[in-house]
TORVO-103345 format. One record per residue: residue in one letter; y, z, x of N, C-alpha, C, O in turn. Coordinates in steps of 0.05 Angstrom, whole numbers, plus 5000, padded with zeros to 4 digits. Example, Ala and Ser with C-alpha at 12.3 -4.5 7.8 and 13.67 -1.06 7.14 Angstrom:
<rs>
A488651565264491051565246493451565264493451695285;S495551425257497951435273500151575258502351615268;
</rs>
This chain:
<rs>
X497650005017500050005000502550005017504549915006;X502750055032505550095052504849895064506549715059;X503749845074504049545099504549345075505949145077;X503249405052504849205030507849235021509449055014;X508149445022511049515015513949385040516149295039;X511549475062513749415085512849085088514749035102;X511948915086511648685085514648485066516248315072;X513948615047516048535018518848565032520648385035;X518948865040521348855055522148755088524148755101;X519748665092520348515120521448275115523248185129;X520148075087520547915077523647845064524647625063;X524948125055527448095038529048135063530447925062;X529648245081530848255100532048015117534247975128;X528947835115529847535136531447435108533747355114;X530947425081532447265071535647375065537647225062;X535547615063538147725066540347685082542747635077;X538447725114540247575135540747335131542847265142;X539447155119539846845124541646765100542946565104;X541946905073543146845064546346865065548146705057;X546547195082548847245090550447105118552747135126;X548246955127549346905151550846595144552146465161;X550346525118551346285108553846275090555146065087;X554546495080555246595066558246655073559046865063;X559946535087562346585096564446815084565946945098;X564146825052565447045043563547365044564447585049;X561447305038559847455042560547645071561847855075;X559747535081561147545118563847695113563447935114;X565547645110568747765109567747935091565847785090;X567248105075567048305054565548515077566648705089;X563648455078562948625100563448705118562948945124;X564848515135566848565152569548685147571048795163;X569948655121572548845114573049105110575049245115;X569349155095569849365089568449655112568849905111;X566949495128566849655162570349745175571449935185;X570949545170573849605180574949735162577149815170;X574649785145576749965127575850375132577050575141;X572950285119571950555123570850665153569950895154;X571050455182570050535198572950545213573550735227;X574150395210577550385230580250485210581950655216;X580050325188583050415177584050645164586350715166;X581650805147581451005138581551225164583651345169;X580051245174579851455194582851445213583651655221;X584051275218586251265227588451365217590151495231;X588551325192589851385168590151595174592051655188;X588051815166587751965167587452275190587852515188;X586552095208586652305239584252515236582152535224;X585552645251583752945247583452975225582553205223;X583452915211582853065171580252945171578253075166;X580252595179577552555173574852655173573252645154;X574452755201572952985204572053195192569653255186;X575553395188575353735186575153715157573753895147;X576253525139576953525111573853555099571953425107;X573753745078571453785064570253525040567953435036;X572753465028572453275008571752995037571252845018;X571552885052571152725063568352585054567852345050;X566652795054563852725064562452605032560152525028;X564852635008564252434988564752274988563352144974;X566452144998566651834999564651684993564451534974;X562651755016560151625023557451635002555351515004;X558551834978555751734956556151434943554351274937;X558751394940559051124930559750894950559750654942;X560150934970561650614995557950564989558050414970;X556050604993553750384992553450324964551550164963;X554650374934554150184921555349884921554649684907;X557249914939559449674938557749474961558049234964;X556149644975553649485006551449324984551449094974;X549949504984547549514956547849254938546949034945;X549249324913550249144900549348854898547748724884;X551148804918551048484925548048414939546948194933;X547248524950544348464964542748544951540648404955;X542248794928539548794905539848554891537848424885;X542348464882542748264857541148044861540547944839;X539847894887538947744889535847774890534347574890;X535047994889531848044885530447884872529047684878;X530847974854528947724833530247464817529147254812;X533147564810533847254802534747064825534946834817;X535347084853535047004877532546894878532446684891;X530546964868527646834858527246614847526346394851;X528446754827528446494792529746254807528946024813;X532046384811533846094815532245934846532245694847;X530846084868529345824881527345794873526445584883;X525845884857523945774849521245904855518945864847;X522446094874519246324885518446504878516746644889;X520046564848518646804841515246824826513647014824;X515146574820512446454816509946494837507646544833;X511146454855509146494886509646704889507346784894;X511046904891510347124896509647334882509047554892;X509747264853507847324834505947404838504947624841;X504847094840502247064846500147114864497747054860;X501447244888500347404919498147574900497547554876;X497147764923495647934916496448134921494748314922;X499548214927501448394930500948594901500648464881;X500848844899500848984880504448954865506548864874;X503949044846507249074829508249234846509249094864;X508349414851509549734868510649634882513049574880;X508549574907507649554938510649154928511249064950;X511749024910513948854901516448924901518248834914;X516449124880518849364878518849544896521049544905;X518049644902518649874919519349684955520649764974;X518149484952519749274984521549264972522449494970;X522849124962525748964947527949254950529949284964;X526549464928528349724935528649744964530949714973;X526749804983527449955014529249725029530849805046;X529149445023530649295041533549325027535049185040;X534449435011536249344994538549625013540749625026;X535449915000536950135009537450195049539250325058;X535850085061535850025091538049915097539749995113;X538149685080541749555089544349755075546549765087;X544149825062546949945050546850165071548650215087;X544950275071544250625089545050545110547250655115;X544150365130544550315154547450165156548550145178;X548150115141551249955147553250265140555650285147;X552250425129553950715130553250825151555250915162;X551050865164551550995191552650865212554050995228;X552350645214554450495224557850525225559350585244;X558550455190561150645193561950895195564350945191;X559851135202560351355208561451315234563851305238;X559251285258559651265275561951045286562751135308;X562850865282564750785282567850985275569850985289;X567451125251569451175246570651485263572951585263;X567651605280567651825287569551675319571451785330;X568451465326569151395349572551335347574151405364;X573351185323575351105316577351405322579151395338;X576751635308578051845299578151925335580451885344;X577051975346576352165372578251925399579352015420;X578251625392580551525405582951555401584251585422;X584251555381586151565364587251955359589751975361;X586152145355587252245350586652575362587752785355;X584252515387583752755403585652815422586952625432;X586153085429587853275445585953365463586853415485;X584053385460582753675478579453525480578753315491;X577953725464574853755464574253555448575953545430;X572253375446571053125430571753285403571253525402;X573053105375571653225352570253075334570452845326;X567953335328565453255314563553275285562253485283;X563453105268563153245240561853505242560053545258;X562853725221561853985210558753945205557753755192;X557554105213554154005196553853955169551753855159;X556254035151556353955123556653695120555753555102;X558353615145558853265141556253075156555252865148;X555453225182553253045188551553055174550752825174;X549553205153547653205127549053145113549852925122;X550253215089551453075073552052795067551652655047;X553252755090554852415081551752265096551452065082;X549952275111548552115111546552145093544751975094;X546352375071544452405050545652275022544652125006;X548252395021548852235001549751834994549851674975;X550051855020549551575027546951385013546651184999;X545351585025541851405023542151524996539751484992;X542951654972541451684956543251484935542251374916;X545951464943547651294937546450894929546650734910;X545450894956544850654961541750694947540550474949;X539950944932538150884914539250864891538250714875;X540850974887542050854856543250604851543750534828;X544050434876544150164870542150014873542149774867;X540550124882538249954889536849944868536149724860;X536250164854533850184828535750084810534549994791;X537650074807539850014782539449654788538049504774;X540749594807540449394808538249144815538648904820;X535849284814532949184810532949144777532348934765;X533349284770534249324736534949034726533648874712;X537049024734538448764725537848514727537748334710;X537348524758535848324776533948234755534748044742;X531548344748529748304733529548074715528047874716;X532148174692532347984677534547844674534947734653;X536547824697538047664700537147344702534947294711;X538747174696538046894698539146744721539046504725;X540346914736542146764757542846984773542847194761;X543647004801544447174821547147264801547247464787;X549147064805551947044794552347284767554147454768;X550747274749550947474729548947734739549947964734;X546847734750546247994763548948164777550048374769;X549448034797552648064806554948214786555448444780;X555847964778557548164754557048374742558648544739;X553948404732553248624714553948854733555849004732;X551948844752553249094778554649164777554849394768;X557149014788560149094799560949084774563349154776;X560549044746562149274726560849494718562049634702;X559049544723558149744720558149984755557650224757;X558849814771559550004794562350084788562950314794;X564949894774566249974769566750184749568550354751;X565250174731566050394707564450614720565550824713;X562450654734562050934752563551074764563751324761;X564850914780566951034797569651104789571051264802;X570650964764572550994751571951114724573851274723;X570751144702570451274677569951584681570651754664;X568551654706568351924703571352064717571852294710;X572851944732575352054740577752094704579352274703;X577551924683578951734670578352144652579552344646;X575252024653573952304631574952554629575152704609;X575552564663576552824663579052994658579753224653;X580652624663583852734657584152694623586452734614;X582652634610583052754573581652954565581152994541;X580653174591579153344579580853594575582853654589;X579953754555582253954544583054154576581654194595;X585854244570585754434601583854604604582854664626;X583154704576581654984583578954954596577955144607;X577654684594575254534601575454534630573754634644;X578354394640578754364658579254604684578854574708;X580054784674580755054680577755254690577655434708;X575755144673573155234678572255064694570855164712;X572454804696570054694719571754754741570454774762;X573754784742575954864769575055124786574955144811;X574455364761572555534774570055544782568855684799;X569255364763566355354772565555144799563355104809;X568355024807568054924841568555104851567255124872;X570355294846572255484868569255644870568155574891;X567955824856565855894858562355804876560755944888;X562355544869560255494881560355364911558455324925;X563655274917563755164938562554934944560354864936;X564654794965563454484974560854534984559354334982;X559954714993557254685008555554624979554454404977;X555454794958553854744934553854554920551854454909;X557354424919558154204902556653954922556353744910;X556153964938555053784951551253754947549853554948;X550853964944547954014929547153954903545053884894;X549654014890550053944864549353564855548053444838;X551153514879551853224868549752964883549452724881;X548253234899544953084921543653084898542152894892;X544253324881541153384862541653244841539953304824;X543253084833543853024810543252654810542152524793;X544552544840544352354847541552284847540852114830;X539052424869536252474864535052394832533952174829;X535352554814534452544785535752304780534152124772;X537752254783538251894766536451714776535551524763;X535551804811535951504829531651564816530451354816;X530051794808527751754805527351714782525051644777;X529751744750529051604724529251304722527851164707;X531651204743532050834737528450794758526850644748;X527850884780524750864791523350834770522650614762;X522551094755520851054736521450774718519550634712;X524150694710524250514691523950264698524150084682;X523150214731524349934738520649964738519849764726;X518750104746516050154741515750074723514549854723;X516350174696515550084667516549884660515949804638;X517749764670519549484659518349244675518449024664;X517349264700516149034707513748994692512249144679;X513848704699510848554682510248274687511048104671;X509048234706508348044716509147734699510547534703;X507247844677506347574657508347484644508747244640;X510347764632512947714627515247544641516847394630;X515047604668517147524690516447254692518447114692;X513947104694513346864701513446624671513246384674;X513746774642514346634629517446614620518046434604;X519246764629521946774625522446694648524846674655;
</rs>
């Protein structure tokens, strides 16, 4: 089962690279956004980047915007060449299908965030050291590379989702990125119509549990989404289905 799994994703990987390496805009997006979150932000910012507690969220969402674009092509990237038929038809288990497609998806978003960590750590420590190297808090070195990867499973299983029964890369795509957008934006929107007194309480109930918790909080919560869309992208495949649509 794993040498099947890692096969699928050895497989999505060469086409990933090849598609991106063709891909001129493709290319600049990625490149933009390394430079934003690995050079311009941290610059911006200086020493805060580092010491700042809220920092180390950023990073549950910068891999849905990685993710995204590279699950969307899973399976309707299929349809539209024409191989999802052949690879159907392997002797590849369903799983050992999905669960490649997920790891190459989440390997690239994960790994292009550690990337901009380290970039951005290097960026900060040229730019804005006095003295002794500075180095993320252990809250930030776990954290932002956990919430990262769990980040980049919620685009990955979300966007296997779509993939599925999308008819074209192009509308897999869209569906994503509005729905990456209303994630990242509807729960900020939510909060500012919520009554003060509502507001007044979850205010203590951060002041109380602290970033170290709120960060446990938002691991453990991320976790449970990223293993209900698993379970669903499980129950939703179907071979016989996929090859007559």
């Amino acid at each position: 089962m794993i040498g099947d799994v890692l096969t699928v994703a050895w497989k999505e990987w060469r086409e990933l690279f090849q598609l991106g390496g063709s891909h001129r805009g493709g290319r600049f997006s990625l490149v933009l956004l390394i430079g934003v979150f690995g050079v311009f932000l941290p610059l911006q910012s200086g020493a805060e980047w580092v010491q700042s507690p809220a920092t180390v969220f950023y990073w549950g969402w910068v891999p849905l915007m990685l993710v995204g674009s590279a699950v969307a092509d899973s399976f309707a990237g299929e349809r539209e060449r024409h191989t999802l038929e052949t690879l159907l038809a392997s002797r590849l288990p369903d799983r050992a299908i999905l669960l490649g497609k997920m790891l190459a998806a989440v390997a690239y978003g994960w790994g292009l965030v550690i990337v901009m960590l380290a970039l951005s750590l290097l960026t900060v420590n040229i730019a804005a050291r006095s003295g002794a190297w500075l180095m993320f808090p252990w809250r930030f070195a776990v954290g932002a590379p956990l919430l990262a990867l769990l980040g980049a499973g919620l685009a990955a299983t979300a966007g296997v989702l779509v993939s599925l029964r999308a008819p074209t890369v192009r509308q897999a795509a869209q569906t994503l990125n509005v729905g990456i957008l209303l994630l990242m934006f509807v729960p900020a929107l939510g909060i500012q119509v919520l009554p003060e007194s509502w507001k007044a309480q979850m205010g203590a109930w951060t002041l109380a549990i602290g970033i170290d918790g709120l960060l446990w909080v938002a691991a453990g919560l991320l976790a449970l989404v990223d293993l209900s869309l698993l379970a669903a992208a499980f129950a939703r495949f179907r071979r016989a289905r996929l090859v007559l649509d």
